[in-house]
C-alpha positions as CSV (number, residue, x, y, z in Angstrom):
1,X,194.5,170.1,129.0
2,X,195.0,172.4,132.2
3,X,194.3,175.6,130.4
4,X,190.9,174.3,128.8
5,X,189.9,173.0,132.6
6,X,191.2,176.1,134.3
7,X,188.8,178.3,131.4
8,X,185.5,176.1,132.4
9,X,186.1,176.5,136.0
10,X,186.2,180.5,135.5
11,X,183.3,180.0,133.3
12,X,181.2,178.4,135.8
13,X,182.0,181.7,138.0
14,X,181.4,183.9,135.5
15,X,177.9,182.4,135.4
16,X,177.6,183.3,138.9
17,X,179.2,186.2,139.4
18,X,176.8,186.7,135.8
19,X,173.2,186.1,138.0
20,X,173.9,188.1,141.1
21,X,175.1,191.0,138.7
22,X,178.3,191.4,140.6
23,X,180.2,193.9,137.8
24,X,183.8,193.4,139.2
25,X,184.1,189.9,139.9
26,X,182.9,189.4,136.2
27,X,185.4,191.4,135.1
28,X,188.3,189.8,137.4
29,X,186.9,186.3,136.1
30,X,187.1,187.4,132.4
31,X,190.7,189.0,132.9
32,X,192.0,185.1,134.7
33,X,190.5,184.0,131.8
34,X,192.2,186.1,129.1
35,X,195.3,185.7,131.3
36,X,195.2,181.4,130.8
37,X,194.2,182.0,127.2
38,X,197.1,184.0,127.0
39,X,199.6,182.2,128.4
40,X,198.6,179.0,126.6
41,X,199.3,181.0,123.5
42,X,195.7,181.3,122.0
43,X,195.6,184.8,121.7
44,X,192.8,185.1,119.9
45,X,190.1,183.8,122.8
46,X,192.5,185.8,124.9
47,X,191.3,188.9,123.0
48,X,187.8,188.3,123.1
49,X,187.6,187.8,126.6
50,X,189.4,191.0,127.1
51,X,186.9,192.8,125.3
52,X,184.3,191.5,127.2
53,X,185.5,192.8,130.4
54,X,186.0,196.3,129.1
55,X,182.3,195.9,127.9
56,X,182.1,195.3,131.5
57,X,183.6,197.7,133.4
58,X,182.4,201.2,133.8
59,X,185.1,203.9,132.3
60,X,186.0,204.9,136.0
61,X,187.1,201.9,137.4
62,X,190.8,201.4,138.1
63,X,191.1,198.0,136.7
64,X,190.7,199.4,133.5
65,X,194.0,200.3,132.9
66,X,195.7,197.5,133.5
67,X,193.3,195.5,131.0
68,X,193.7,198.0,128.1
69,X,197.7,197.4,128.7
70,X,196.8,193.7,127.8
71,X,194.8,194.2,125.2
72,X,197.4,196.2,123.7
73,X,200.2,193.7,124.6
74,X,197.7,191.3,123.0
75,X,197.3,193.4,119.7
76,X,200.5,193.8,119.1
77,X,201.3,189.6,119.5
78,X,198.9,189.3,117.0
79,X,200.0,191.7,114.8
80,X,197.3,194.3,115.0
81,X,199.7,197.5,115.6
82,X,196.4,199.6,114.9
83,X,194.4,198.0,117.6
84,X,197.0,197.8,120.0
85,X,197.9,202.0,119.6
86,X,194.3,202.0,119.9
87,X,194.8,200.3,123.5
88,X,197.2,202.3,124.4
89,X,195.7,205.6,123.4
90,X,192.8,204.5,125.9
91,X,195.6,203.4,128.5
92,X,197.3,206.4,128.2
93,X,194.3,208.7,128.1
94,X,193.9,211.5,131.4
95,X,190.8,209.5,132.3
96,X,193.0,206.5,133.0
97,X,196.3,208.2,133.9
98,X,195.7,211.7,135.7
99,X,199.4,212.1,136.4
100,X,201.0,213.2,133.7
101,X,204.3,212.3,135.0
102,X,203.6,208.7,135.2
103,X,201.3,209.1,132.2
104,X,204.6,210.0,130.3
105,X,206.9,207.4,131.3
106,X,204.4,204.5,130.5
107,X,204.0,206.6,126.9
108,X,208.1,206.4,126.8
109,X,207.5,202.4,127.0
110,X,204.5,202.0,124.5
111,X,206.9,203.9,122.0
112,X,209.9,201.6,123.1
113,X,207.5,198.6,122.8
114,X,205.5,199.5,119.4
115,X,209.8,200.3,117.9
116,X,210.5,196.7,118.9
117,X,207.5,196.0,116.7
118,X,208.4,198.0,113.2
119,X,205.4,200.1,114.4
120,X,207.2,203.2,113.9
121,X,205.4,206.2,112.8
122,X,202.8,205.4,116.1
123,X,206.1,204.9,118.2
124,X,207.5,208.7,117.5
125,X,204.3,210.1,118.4
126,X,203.8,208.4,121.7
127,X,207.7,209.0,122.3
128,X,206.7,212.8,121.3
129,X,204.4,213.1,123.3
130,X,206.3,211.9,126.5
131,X,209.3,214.1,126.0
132,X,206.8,216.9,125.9
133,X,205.3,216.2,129.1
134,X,209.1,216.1,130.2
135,X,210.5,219.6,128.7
136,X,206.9,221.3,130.3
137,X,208.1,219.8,133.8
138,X,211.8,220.5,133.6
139,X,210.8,224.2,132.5
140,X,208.7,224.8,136.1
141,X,212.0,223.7,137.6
């Protein structure tokens, strides 16, 4: 199958990118690779090699975000709602997001997405959260 050749090709990178202790292109491989997992529908492996590139990644690098948005996508496919808010807490967190502007309209989304989910007490909060970042702006107006 494609995806299963596609995954030992990245591998054989990894293994590389592994010896010459290259941090980011470790992390990029193990992202493609959680991305063909993904889309082949084994989310599973797709979540594991998530993990690995957060293990990765330092906590500053900009990546990051975008990774912890798939692990939480990921979560919630596989019925996790408590890892995926965990995801998105991390996502959403100042380190990640400095503007709180933006930071609030991604929060708007998680609580739209975790609502579409039945996750619902987790959706207010985020949802709470944004509008409150909203009413503090509107009031410097």
């Amino acid at each position: 199958n494609k995806t299963d050749v596609g995954v030992r090709r990245l591998r054989e990178a990894l293994a590389v990118f592994r010896r010459h202790r290259s941090v980011y292109w470790q992390a990029r491989v193990l992202t493609n690779i959680a991305s063909a997992y993904e889309r082949a529908g084994d989310l599973q492996d797709s979540m594991k090699a998530v993990k690995q590139a957060l293990a990765v990644l330092p906590a500053s690098d900009a990546s990051r975000r975008e990774l912890l948005s798939t692990g939480g996508r990921i979560a919630l496919n596989l019925n996790q709602p408590s890892k995926a808010v965990e995801f998105y807490r991390s996502e959403t967190s100042a380190t990640c997001m400095p503007n709180r502007r933006e930071r609030a309209w991604r929060m708007a989304t998680i609580g739209a997405m975790l609502s579409d989910k039945g996750v619902v007490y987790d959706a207010i909060q985020f949802f709470t959260e944004a509008s409150s970042v909203f009413v503090k702006e509107r009031m410097r107006r």
